[in-house]
KEDRENMI-265018 format. One record per residue (C-alpha): residue in one letter; y, x, z. Coordinates in nm, 4 decimals, m for minus. Layout:
KEDRENMI-265018
<titor->A Y->Y X->X Z->Z>;
...
This chain:
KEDRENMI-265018
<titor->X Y->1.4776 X->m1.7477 Z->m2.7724>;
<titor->X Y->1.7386 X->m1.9990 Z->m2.7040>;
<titor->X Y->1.4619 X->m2.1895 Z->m2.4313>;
<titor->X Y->1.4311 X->m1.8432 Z->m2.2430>;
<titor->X Y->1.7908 X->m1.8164 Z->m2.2331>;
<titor->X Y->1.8516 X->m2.1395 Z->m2.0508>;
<titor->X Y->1.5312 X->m2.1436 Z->m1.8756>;
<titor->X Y->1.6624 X->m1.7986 Z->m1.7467>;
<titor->X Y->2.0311 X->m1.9635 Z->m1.6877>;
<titor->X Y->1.8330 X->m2.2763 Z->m1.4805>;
<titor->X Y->1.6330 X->m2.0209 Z->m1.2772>;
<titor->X Y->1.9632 X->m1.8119 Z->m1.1938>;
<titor->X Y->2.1653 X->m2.1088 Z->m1.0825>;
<titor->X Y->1.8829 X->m2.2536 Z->m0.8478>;
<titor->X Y->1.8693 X->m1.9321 Z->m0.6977>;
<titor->X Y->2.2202 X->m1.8375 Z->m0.6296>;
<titor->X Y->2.3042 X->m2.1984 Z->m0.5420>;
<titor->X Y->1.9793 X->m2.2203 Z->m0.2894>;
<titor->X Y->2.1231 X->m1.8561 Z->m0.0812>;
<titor->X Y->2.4259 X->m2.0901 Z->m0.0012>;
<titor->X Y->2.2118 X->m2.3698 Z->0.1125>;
<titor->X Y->1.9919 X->m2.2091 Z->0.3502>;
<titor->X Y->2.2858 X->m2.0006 Z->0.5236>;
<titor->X Y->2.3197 X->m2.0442 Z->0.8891>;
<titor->X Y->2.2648 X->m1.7008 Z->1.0448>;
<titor->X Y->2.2768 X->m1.3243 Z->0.9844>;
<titor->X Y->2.2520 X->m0.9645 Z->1.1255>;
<titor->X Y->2.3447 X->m0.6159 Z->1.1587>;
<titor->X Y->2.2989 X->m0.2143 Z->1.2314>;
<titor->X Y->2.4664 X->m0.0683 Z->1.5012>;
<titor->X Y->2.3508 X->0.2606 Z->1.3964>;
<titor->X Y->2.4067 X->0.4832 Z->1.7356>;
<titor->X Y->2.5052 X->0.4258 Z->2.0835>;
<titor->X Y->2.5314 X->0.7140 Z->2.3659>;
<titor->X Y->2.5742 X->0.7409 Z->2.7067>;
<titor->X Y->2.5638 X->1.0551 Z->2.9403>;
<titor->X Y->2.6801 X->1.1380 Z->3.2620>;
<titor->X Y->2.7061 X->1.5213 Z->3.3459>;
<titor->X Y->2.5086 X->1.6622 Z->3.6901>;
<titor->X Y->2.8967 X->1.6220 Z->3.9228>;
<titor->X Y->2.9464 X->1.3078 Z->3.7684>;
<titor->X Y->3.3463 X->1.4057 Z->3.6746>;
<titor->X Y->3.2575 X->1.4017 Z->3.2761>;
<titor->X Y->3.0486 X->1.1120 Z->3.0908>;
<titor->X Y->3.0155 X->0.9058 Z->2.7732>;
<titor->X Y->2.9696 X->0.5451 Z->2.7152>;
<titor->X Y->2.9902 X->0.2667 Z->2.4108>;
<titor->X Y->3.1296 X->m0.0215 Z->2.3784>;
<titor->X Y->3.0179 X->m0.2998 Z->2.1248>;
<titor->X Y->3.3061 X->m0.5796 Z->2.0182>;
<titor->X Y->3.1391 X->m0.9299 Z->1.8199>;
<titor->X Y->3.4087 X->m1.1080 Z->1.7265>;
<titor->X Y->3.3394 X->m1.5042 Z->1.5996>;
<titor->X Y->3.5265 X->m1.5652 Z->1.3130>;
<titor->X Y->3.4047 X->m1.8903 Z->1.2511>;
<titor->X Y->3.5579 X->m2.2031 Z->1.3982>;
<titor->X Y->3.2003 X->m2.3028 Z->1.5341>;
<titor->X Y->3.0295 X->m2.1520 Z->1.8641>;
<titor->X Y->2.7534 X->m1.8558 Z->1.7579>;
<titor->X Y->2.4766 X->m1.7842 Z->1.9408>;
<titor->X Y->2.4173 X->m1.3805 Z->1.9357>;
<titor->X Y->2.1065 X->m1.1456 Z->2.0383>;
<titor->X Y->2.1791 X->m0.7897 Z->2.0711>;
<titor->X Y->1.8300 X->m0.5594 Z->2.1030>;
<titor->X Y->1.9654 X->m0.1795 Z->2.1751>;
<titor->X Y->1.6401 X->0.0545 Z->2.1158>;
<titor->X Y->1.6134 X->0.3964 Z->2.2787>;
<titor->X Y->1.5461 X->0.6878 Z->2.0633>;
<titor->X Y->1.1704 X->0.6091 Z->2.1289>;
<titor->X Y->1.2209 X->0.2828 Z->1.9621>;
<titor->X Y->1.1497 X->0.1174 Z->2.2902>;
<titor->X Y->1.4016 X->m0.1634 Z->2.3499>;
<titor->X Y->1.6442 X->m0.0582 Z->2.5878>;
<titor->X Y->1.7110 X->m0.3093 Z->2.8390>;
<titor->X Y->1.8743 X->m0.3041 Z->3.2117>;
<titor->X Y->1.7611 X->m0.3123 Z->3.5703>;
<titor->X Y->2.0117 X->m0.5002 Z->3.6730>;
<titor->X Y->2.0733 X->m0.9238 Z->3.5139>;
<titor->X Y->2.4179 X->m0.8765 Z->3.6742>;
<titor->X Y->2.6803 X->m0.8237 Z->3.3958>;
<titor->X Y->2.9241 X->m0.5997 Z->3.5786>;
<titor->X Y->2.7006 X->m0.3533 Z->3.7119>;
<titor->X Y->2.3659 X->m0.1327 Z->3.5722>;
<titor->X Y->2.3817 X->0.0284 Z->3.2029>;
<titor->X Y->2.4784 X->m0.2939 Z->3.0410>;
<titor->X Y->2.7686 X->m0.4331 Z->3.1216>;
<titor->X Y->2.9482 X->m0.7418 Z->2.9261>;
<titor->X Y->3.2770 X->m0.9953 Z->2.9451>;
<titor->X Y->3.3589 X->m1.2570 Z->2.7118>;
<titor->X Y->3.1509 X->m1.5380 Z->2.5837>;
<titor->X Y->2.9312 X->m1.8296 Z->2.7258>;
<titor->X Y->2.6191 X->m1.7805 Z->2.9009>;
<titor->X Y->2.5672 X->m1.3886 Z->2.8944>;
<titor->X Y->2.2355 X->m1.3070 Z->2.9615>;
<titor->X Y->2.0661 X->m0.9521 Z->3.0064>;
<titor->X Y->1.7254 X->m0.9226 Z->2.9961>;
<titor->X Y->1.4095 X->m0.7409 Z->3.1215>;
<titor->X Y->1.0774 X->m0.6812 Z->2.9599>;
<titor->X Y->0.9945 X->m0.5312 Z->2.6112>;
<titor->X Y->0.9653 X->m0.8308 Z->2.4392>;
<titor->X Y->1.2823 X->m1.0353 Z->2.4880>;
<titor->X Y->1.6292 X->m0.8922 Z->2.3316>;
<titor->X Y->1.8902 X->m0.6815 Z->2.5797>;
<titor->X Y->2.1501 X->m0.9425 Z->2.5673>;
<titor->X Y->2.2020 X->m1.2511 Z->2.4426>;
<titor->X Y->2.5248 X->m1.4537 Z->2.4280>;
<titor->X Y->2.7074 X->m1.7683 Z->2.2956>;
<titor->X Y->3.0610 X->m1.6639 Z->2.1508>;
<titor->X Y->3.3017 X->m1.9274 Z->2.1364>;
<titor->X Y->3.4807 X->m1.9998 Z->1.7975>;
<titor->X Y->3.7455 X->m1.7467 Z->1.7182>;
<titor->X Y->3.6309 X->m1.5388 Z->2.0450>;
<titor->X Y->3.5515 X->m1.1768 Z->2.1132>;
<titor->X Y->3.2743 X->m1.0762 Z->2.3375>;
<titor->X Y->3.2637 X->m0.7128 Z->2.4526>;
<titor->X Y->2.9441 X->m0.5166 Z->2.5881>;
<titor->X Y->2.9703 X->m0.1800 Z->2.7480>;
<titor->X Y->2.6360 X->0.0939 Z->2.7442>;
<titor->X Y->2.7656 X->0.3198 Z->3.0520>;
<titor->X Y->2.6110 X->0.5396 Z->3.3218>;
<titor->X Y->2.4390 X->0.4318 Z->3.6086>;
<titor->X Y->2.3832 X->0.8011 Z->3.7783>;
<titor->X Y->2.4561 X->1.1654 Z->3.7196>;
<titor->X Y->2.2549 X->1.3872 Z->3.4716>;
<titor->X Y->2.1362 X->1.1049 Z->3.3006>;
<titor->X Y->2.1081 X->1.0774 Z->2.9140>;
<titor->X Y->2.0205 X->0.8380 Z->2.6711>;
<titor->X Y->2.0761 X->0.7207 Z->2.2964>;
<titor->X Y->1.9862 X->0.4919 Z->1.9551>;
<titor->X Y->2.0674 X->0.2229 Z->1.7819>;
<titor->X Y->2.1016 X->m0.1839 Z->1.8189>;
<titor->X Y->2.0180 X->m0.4973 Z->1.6100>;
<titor->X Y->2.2883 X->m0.7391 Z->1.6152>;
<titor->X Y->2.1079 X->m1.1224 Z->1.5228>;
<titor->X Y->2.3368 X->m1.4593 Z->1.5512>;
<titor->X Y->2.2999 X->m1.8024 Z->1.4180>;
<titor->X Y->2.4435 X->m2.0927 Z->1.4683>;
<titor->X Y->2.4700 X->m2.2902 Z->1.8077>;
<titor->X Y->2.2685 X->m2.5817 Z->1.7426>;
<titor->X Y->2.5678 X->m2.7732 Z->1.8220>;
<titor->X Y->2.7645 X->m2.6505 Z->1.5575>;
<titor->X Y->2.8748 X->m2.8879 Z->1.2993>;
<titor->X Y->2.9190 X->m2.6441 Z->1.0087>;
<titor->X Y->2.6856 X->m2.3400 Z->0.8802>;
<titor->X Y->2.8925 X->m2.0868 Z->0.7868>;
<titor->X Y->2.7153 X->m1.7554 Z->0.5828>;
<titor->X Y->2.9265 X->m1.5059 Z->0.7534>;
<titor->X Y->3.0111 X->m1.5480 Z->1.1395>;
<titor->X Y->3.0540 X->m1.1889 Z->1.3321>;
<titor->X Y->3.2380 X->m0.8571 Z->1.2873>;
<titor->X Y->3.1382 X->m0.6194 Z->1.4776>;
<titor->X Y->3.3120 X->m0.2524 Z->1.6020>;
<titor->X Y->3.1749 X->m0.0240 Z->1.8197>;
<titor->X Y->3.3214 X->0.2791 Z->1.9834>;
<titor->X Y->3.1801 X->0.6035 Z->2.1670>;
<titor->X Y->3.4184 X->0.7335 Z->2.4424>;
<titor->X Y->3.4114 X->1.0390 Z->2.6355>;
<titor->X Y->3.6017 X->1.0881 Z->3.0128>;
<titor->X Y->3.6732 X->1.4398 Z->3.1516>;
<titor->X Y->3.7838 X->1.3936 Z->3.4893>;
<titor->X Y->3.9625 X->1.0546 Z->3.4621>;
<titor->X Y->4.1061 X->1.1751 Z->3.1666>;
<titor->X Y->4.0244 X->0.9612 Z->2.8274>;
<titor->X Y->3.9012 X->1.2390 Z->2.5899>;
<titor->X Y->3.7380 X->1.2693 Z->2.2228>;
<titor->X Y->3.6526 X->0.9132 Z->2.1127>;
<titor->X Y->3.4149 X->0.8089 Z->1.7714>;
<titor->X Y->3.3916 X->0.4756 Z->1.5623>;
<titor->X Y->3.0589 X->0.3222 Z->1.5119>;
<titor->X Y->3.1335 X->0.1331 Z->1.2025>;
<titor->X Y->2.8817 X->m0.1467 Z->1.1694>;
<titor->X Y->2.8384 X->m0.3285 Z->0.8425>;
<titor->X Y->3.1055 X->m0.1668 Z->0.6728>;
<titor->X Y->3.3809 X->m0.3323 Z->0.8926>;
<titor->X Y->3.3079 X->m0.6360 Z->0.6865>;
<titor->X Y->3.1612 X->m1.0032 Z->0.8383>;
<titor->X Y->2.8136 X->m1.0487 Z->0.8644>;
């Protein structure tokens, strides 16, 4: 009894110590974004995604956003400012086309927010799902941290100009990732 007991204790230790070792990279549910623009154009909805590096190391992210369909939702447009997906912060911000690569990927600076906007492109146009949020380290980065994002995500609605009802996409809890 006493050899199961510390073969058991042995076993535990080289398992919770070997999670630790191999640490270096993580991810996350987004679990809805929405966007709509009405027929007139004057009312719409769009979300906005915030990754915030809390590490002191640059992360390198990859954020898929899937259509209801599953299909992965990616822009028309590579330009950051304009088309569905729009983003600011961050090094090399990349948007992609083609099912098979992510929407966007991005490096994030340490201690850096990066923010990326699902909006409109036309009127009467309607679309919603989810995202996968994926980072790991920058291969440059010195230290491998098990937790490097938090993430927050907001739906917002605009009535003529005016700001109207706005909803929190909590991702992971509020807690890193």
């Amino acid at each position: 009894m006493k050899k199961i007991i510390i073969c058991m204790t042995v076993t535990l230790s080289i398992v919770m110590s070997s999670s630790t070792v191999f640490a270096g990279g993580g991810s996350a549910i987004m679990n809805h974004w929405y966007l709509e623009s009405s027929s007139n154009g004057n009312s719409y909805y769009y979300t906005t995604l915030w990754l915030s590096n809390i590490t002191p190391d640059t992360v390198d992210v990859e954020v898929t956003f899937y259509d209801m369909d599953g299909d992965v939702f990616q822009d028309s447009s590579s330009d950051n400012l304009t088309g569905h997906i729009r983003g600011w912060g961050g090094d090399s911000y990349t948007e992609y086309s083609g099912s098979t690569n992510p929407s966007v990927t991005v490096s994030i600076n340490a201690n850096e927010t990066c923010r990326i906007k699902l909006t409109h492109t036309s009127t009467s146009q309607s679309k919603a799902g989810y995202a996968l949020i994926e980072w790991a380290h920058s291969s440059s980065s010195p230290t491998k941290n098990s937790k490097a994002l938090i993430a927050y995500g907001k739906e917002q609605y605009i009535y003529n100009s005016y700001y109207g009802r706005a909803t929190a996409i909590e991702i992971n809890n509020g807690k890193p990732f």
